[in-house]
C-alpha positions as CSV (number, residue, x, y, z in Angstrom):
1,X,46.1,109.1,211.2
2,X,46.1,107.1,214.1
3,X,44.0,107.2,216.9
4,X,44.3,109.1,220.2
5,X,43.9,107.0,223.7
6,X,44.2,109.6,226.1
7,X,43.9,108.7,229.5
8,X,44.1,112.0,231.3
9,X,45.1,111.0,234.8
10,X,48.7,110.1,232.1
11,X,48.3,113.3,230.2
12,X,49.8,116.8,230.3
13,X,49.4,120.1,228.6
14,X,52.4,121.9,228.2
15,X,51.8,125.5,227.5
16,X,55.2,127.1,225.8
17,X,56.1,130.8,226.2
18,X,52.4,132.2,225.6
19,X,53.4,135.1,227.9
20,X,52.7,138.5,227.5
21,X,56.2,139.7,226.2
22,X,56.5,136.7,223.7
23,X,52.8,137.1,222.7
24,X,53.8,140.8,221.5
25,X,56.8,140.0,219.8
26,X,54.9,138.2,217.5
27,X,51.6,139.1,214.8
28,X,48.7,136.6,215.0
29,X,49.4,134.9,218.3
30,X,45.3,135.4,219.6
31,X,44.5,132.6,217.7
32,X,47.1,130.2,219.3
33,X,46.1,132.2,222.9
34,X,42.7,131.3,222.2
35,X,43.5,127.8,220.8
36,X,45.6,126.7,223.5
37,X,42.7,128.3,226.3
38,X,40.3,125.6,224.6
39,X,43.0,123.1,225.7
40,X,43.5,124.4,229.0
41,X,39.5,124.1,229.3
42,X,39.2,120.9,228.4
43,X,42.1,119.4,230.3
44,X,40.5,121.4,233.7
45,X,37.2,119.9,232.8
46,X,39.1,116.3,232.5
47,X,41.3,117.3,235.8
48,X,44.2,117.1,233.7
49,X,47.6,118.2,234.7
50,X,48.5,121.8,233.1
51,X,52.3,123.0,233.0
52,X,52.4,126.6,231.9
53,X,56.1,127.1,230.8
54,X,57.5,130.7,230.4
55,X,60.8,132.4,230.1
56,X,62.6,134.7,232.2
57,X,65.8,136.2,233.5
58,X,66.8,136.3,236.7
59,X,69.6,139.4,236.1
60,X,70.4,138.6,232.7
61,X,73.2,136.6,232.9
62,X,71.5,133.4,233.3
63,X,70.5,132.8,229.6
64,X,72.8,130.7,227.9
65,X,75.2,132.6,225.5
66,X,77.1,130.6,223.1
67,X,78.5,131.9,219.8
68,X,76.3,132.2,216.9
69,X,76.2,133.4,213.3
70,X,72.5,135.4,214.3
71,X,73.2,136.7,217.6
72,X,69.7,136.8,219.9
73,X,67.3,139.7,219.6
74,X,68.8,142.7,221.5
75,X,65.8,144.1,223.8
76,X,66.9,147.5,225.4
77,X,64.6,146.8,228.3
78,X,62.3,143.8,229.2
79,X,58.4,145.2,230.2
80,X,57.3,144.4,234.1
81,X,54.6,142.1,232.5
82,X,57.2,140.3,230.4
83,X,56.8,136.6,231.7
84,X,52.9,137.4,232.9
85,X,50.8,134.5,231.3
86,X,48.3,135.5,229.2
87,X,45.0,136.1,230.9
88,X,43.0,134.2,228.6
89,X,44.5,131.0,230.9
90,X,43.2,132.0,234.1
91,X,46.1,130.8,235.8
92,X,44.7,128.8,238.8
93,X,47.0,127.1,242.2
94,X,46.2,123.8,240.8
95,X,48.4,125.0,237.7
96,X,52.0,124.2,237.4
97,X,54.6,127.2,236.7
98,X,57.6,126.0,234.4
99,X,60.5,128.8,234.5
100,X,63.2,128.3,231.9
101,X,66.2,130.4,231.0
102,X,66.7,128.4,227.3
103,X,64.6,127.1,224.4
104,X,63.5,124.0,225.9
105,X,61.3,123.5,228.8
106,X,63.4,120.4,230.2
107,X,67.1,121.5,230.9
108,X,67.2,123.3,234.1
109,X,64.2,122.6,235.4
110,X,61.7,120.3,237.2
111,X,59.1,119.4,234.4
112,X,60.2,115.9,234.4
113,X,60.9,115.4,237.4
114,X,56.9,116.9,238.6
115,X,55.7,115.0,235.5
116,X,57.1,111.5,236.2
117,X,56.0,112.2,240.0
118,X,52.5,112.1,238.8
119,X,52.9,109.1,236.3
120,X,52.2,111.3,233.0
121,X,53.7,109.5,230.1
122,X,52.3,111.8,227.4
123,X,52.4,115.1,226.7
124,X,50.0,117.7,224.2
125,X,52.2,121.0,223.2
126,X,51.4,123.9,221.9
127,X,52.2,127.6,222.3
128,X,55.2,129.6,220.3
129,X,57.6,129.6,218.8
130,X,57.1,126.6,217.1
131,X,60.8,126.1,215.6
132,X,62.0,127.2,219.3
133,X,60.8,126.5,222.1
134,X,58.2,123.9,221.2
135,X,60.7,122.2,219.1
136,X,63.2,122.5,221.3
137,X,60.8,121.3,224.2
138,X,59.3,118.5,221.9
139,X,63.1,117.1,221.2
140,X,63.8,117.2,225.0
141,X,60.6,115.3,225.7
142,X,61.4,112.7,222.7
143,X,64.5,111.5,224.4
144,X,62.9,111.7,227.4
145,X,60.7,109.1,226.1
146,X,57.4,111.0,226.4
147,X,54.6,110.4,223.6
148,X,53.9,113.7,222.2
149,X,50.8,114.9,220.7
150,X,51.4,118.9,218.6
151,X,48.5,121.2,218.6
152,X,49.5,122.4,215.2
153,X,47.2,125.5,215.3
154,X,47.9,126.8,219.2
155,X,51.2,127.3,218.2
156,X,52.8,129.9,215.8
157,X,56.5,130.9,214.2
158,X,57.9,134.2,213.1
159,X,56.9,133.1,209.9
160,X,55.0,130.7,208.0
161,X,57.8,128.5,207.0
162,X,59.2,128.0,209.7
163,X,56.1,127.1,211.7
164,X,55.7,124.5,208.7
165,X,59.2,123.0,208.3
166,X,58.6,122.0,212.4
167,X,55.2,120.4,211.5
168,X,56.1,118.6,208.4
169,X,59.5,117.9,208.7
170,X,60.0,116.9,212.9
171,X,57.0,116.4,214.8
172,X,55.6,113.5,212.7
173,X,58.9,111.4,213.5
174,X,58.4,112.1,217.3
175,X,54.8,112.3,218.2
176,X,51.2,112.8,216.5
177,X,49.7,116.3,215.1
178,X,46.2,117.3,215.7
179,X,44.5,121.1,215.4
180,X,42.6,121.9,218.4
181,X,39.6,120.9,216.9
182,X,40.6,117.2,216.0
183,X,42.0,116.8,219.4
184,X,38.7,118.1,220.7
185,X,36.4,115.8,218.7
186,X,38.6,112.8,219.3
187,X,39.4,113.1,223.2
188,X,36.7,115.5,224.6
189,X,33.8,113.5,224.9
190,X,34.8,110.3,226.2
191,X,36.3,109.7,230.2
């Protein structure tokens, strides 16, 4: 395992999707809340840049719709708190507010454009789904050229497998996997 040098004034946590109507949809998502709030800590401590991304609908007809063999989810109505972050952030002004209408956090929107502004050239993800939207995130930032660091246990799948297939099979060839608490031990202590 190589080693982490993690300058933080170059690094940013990307949060995916750990919003109230996501966090429901799936069992056993406190643990990645509370795993991913340890990184939010840290990286406040360290006066690290935090972009919380979350998904929502402007009127419904601006999520992309292609043809598929599994059609999406059909939700009969979206909660008011769908796309409220979960409160275990305590979601400050000095955070950054990502809203996307697709699986990945960088089409359509400004997270590359806010995250080259600041001169971050590496990025620590985490939230859910894995296979989704941190995968699809993580592939975006990959051609981006970003170095990646996955939070392996702050994020989470609708199942099992396919939270591992993203972790064994993908994010080795783009970027580095840590749990929380390796990431902790290794960057935590040191400026």
């Amino acid at each position: 395992m190589s080693t982490l040098n993690i300058d933080f004034s170059k690094t940013a946590l990307v949060i995916i999707d750990l919003q109230k109507g996501i966090t429901k949809m799936f069992g056993g998502t406190q643990e990645v809340v509370d795993q991913a709030a340890r990184l939010v800590e840290l990286f406040r401590q360290k006066d690290g840049f935090i972009a919380f991304v979350k998904v929502a609908m402007h009127d419904g007809r601006d999520s992309l719709k292609p043809t598929t063999d599994q059609p999406p989810r059909a939700m009969s109505s979206i909660p008011a708190d769908w796309a409220e972050l979960a409160p275990e952030f305590r979601v400050t002004g000095q955070d950054y507010i990502v809203t996307k209408r697709q699986w990945g956090a960088f089409f359509g929107t400004d997270l590359d454009l806010q995250l080259r502004r600041r001169g971050i050239d590496t990025i620590v993800l985490c939230g859910v789904s894995t296979n989704i939207g941190v995968e699809g995130t993580a592939r975006e930032a990959y051609q981006h050229g970003y170095n990646q660091i996955f939070i392996t246990d702050a994020m989470a799948a609708a199942s099992e497998e396919e939270h591992q297939s993203s972790c064994k099979y993908i994010f080795p060839r783009i970027g580095k996997l840590r749990t929380t608490e390796e990431f902790v031990a290794e960057v935590g202590s040191g400026e």
